[in-house]
KEPA-606973 format. One record per residue (C-alpha): chain; residue in three letters; x, y, z. Coordinates in steps of 0.5 Angstrom, whole numbers, plus 500, padded with zeros to 3 digits. Example, Ala and Ser with C-alpha at 12.3 -4.5 7.8 and 13.67 -1.06 7.14 Angstrom:
% KEPA-606973
REC  ch   aa   c1   c2   c3
REC   A  ALA  525  491  516
REC   A  SER  527  498  514
END
This chain:
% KEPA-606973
REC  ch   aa   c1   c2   c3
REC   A  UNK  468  502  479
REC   A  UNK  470  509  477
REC   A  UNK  465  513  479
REC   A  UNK  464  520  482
REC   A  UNK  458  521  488
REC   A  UNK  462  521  495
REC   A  UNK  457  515  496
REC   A  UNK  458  511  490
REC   A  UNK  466  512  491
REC   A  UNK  465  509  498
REC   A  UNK  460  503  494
REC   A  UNK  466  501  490
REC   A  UNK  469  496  496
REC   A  UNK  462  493  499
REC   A  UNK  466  487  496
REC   A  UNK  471  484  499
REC   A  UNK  479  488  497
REC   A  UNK  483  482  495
REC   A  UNK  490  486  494
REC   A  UNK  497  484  493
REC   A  UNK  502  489  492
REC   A  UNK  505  487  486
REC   A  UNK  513  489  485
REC   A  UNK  513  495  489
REC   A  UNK  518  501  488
REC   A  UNK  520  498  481
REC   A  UNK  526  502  477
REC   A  UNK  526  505  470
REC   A  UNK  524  499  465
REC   A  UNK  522  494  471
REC   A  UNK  514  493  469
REC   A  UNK  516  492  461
REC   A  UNK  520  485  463
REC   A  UNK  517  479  461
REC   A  UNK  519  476  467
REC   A  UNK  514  482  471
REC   A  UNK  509  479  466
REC   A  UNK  510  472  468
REC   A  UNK  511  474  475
REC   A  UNK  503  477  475
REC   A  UNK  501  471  472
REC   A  UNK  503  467  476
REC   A  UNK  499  472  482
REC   A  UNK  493  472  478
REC   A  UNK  493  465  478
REC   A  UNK  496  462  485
REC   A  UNK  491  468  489
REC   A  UNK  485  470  488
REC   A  UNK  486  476  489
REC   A  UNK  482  482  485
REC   A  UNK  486  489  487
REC   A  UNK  494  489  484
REC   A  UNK  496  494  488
REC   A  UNK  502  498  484
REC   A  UNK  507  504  489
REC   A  UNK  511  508  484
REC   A  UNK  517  510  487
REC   A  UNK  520  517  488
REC   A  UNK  526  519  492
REC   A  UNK  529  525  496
REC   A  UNK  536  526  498
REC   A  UNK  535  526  507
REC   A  UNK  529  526  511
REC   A  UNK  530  533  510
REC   A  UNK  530  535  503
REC   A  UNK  525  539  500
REC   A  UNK  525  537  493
REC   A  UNK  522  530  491
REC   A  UNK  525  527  484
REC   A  UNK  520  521  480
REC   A  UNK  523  522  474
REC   A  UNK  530  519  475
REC   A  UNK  531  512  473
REC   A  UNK  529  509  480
REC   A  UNK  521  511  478
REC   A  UNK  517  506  472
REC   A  UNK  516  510  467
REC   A  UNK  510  513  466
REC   A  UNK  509  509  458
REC   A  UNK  510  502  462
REC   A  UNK  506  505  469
REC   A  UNK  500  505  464
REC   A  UNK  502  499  460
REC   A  UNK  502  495  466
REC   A  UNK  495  498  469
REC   A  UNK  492  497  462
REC   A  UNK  495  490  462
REC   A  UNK  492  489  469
REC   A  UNK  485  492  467
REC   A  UNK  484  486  461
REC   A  UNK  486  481  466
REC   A  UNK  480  483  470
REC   A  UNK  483  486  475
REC   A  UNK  483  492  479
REC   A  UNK  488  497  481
REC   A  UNK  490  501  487
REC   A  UNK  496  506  485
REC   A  UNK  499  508  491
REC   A  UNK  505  513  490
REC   A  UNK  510  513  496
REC   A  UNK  516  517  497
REC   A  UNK  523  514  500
REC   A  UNK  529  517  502
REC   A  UNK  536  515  498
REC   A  UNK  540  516  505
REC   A  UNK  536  509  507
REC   A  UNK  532  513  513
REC   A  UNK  525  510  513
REC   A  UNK  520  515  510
REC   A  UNK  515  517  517
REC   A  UNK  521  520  520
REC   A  UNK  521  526  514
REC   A  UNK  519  532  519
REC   A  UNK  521  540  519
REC   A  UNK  520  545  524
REC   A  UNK  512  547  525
REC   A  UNK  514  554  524
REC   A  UNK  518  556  518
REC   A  UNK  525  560  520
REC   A  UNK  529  563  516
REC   A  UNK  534  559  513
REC   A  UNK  531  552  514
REC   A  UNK  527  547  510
REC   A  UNK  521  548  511
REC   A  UNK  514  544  510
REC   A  UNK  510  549  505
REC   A  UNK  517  547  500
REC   A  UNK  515  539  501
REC   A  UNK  509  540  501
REC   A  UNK  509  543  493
REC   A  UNK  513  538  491
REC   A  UNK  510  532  494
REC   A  UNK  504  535  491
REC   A  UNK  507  536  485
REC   A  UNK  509  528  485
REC   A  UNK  502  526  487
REC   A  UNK  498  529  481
REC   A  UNK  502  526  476
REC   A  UNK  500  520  478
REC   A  UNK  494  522  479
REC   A  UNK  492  524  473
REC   A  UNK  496  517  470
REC   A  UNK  490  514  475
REC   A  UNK  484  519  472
REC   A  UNK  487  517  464
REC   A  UNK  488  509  467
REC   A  UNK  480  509  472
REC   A  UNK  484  506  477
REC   A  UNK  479  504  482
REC   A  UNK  483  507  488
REC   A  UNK  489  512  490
REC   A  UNK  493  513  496
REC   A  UNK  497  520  496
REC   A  UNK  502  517  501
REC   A  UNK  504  511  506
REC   A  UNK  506  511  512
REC   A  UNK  507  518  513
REC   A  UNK  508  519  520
REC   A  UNK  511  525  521
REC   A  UNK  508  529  516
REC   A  UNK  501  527  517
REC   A  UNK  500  532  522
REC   A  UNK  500  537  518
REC   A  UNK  493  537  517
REC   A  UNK  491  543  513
REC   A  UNK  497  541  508
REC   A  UNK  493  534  506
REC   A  UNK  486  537  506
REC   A  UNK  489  542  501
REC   A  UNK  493  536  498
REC   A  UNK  486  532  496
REC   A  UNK  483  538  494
REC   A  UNK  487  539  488
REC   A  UNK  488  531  486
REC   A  UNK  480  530  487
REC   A  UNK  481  536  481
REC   A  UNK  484  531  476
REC   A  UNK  482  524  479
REC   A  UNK  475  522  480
REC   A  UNK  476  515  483
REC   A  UNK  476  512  490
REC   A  UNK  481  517  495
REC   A  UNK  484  514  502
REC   A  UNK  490  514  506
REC   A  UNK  495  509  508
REC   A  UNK  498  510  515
REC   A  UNK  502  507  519
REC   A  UNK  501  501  523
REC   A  UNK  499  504  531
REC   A  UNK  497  510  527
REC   A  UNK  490  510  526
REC   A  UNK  488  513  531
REC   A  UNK  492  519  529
REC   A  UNK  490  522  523
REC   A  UNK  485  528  525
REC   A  UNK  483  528  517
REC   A  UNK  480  522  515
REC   A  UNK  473  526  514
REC   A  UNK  476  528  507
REC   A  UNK  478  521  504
REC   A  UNK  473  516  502
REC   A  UNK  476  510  505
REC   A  UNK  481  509  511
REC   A  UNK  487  504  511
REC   A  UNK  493  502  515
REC   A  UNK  499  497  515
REC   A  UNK  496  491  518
REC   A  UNK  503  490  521
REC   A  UNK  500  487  528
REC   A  UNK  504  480  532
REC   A  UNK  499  474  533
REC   A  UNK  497  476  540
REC   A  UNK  495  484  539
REC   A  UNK  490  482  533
REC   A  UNK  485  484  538
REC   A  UNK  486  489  542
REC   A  UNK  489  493  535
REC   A  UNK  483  491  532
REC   A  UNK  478  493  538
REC   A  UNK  482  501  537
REC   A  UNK  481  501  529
REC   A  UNK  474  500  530
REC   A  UNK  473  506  535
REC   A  UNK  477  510  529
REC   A  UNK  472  507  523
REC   A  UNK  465  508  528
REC   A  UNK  468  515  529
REC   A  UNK  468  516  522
REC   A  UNK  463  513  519
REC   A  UNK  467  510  513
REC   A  UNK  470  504  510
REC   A  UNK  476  501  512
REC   A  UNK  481  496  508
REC   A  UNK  488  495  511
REC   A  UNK  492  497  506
REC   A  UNK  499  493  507
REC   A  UNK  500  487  511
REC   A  UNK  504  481  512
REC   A  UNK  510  477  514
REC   A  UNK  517  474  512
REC   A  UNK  518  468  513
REC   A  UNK  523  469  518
REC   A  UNK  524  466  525
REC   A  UNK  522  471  530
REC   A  UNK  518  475  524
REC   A  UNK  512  475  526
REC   A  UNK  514  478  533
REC   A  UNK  514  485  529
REC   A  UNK  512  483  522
REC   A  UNK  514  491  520
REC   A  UNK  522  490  521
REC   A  UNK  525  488  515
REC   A  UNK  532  486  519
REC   A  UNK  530  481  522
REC   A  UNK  535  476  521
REC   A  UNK  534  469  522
REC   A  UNK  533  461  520
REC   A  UNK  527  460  515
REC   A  UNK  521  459  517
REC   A  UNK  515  458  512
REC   A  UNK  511  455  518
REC   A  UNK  511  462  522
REC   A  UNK  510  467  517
REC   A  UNK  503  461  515
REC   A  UNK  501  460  522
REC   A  UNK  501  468  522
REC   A  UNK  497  469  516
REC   A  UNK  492  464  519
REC   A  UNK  493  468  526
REC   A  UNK  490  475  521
REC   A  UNK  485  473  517
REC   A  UNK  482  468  523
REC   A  UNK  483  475  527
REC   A  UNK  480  480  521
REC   A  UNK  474  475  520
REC   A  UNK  471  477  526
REC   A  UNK  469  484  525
REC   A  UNK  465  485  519
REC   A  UNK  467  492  518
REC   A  UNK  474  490  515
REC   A  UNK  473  490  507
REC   A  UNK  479  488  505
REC   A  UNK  486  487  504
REC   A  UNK  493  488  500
REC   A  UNK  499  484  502
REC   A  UNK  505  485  501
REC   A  UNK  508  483  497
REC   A  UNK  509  479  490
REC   A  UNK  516  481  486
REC   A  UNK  515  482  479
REC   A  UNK  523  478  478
REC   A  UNK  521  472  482
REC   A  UNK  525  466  485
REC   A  UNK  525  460  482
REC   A  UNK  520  456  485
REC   A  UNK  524  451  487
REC   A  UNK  528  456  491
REC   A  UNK  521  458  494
REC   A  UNK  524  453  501
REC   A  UNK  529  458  502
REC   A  UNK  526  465  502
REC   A  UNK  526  470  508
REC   A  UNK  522  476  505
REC   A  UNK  515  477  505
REC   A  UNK  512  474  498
REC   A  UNK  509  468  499
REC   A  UNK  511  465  492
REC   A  UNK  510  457  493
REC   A  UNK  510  458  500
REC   A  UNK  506  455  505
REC   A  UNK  502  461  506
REC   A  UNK  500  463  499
REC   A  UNK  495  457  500
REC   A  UNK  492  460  507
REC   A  UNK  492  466  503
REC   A  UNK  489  464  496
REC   A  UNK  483  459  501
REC   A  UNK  481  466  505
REC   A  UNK  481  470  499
REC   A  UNK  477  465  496
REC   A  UNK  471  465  502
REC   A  UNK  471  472  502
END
């Protein structure tokens, strides 16, 4: 699957994307553990799922910052990176390596910005963005010496994807040392925003949509897919198993009453929805926790993984009939 030709790359996905992000933003020493081996087993096992999607983590210090740091111990190390991409390789599986940048002050990533124009004495876009560059082509080439299957230069970049010359440029440079399938993961809402798809191979977004928007959502992603004439995945979706998640599957604060049933019941809702339109080749769920919560735990878990939940069976039976 690690091909060249713009048309062979856009091929790579005319089977169905059957992801699952696997211990996404793992610090130092995280992915080597015993138990992040058991856990992907487990995945492997209890999903059918074909793509492991891995999202090394890299932080700066404020939405503001110019310098992006992803060799601290909040980052896998590059040694256990491969290891694990190898390790997945073997097991028959596909990888997606998605490198996403954070922000240590807690502000969510899309809310990075700078004035459009540079002045004096201010952070300035073009400073960002060598440094973002620099952190993406280190993990693009770990995805040329590893042939992952897909690469995603940045997540949920809501701020900084207007900034269309910048990601041209940006892609330019990693297709220089990776040759593999290229998209970008935007926002949810955001499809439609991003004037720069023409240079990616495949479009994807964050399928974070309530069970009542599914299809009028669905109905403004295929005006943008026809436009562009490319393959679409979603990237990430899911829900927690949180009464009143599902209102916003997106908002990680939801505080409330367990609820296996509603983050089920929103599963069956996307994939009823996504089964409809031919043109939706995939998904990559968020998420599977390398360090798992015993399963006889799983009844009383809030977060999004579906680790003996009610949902992992919805998920492991539409993954299965794809």
């Amino acid at each position: 699957l690690h091909v060249r030709s713009r048309r062979q790359r856009q091929m790579c996905i005319r089977d169905s994307i059957k992801g699952i992000t696997f211990s996404p933003f793992s610090p130092k020493g995280s992915l080597s553990s015993k138990e992040a081996k058991n856990s992907l087993r487990n995945l492997i096992e209890g999903t059918g799922a074909n793509y492991i999607v891995l999202v090394p983590n890299a932080l700066q210090e404020t939405p503001q910052s110019e310098e992006i740091d992803f060799t601290s111990d909040a980052t896998v190390s590059d040694k256990e990176l491969i290891s694990m991409i190898n390790h997945i390789h073997k097991e028959g599986l596909h990888v997606f390596l998605k490198p996403t940048v954070n922000c240590k002050n807690g502000t969510w990533r899309a809310h990075i910005n700078f004035f459009d124009e540079d002045v004096p004495c201010e952070p300035k876009w073009s400073n960002w963005f060598a440094s973002y560059t620099e952190f993406q082509l280190h993990f693009a080439e770990i995805a040329e010496k590893t042939k992952c299957e897909i690469f995603s230069p940045g997540c949920e970049m809501v701020m900084p994807q207007r900034r269309s010359a910048e990601w041209r440029q940006l892609i330019a440079e990693i297709r220089k040392v990776y040759h593999g399938m290229i998209t970008y993961n935007t926002d949810k809402y955001q499809e439609h925003n991003v004037d720069w798809w023409d240079c990616v191979d495949a479009i994807s977004s964050s399928g974070y949509y309530p069970p009542d928007r599914w299809e009028q959502e669905l109905d403004r992603i295929e005006a943008v897919v026809k436009k562009f004439d490319k393959p679409f995945f979603f990237a990430e979706c899911g829900c927690m198993s949180t009464h009143g998640s599902s209102k916003a599957p997106n908002d990680w604060t939801v505080r409330g009453e367990v609820d296996l049933d509603e983050q089920k019941n929103w599963y069956v809702s996307m994939f009823e929805a996504c089964r409809k339109r031919p043109w939706i080749q995939g998904f990559c769920l968020w998420d599977w926790a390398g360090k798992q919560y015993p399963l006889d735990k799983a009844a009383s878990h809030r977060g999004y993984d579906i680790y003996g939940k009610p949902a992992q069976d919805i998920v492991k039976a539409n993954y299965k009939s794809l």
